[in-house]
C-alpha positions as CSV (number, residue, x, y, z in Angstrom):
1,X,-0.6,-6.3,-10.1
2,X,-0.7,-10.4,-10.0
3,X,2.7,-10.6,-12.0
4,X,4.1,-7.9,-9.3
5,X,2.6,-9.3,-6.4
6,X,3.5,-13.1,-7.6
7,X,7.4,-11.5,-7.9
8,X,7.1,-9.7,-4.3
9,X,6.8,-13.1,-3.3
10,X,9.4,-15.0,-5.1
11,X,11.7,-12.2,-3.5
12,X,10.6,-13.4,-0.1
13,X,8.0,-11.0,1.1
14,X,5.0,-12.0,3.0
15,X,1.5,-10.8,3.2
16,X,2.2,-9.6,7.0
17,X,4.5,-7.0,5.4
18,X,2.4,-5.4,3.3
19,X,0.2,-3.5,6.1
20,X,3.8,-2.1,7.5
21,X,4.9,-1.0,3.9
22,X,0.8,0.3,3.4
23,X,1.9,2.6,6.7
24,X,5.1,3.9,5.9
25,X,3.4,5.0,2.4
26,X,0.7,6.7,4.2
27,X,2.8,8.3,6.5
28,X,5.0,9.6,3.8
29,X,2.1,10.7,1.5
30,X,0.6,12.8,4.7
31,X,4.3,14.5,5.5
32,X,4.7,14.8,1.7
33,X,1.1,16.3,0.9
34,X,1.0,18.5,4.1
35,X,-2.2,20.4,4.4
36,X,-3.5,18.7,1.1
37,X,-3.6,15.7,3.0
38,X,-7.2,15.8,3.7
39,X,-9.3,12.6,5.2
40,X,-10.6,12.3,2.1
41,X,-7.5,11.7,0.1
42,X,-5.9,9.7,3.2
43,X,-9.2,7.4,2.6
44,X,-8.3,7.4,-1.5
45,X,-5.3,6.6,-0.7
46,X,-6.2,3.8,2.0
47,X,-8.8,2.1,0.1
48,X,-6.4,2.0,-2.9
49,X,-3.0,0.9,-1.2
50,X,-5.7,-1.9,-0.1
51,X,-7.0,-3.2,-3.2
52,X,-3.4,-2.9,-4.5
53,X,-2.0,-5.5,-1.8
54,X,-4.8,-7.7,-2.1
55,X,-4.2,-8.2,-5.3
56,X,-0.8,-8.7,-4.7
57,X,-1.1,-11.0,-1.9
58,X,-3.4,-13.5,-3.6
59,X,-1.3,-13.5,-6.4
């Protein structure tokens, strides 16, 4: 995730456009997933899509 996160940012991306990308993938997940989409996989999902761009940003 450092190697990805380290090119994200040669590519220009910033760590303020991570929470908007973090959104759209929830949002898509929860249309995808429909009635599966239960709190607690939207707070899997969350808590992972967190740690993911954290990662990602420090790199």
């Amino acid at each position: 995730m450092k190697e990805l996160g380290k090119r994200h940012k040669g590519y220009g991306v910033t760590a303020d456009q991570y929470a908007p990308v973090g959104a759209a993938l929830l949002w898509t997940l929860e249309k995808g997933l429909g009635p599966d989409w239960t709190p607690e996989v939207q707070a899997a999902w969350t808590e992972t899509y967190t740690a993911l761009a954290g990662v990602m940003t420090t790199a």
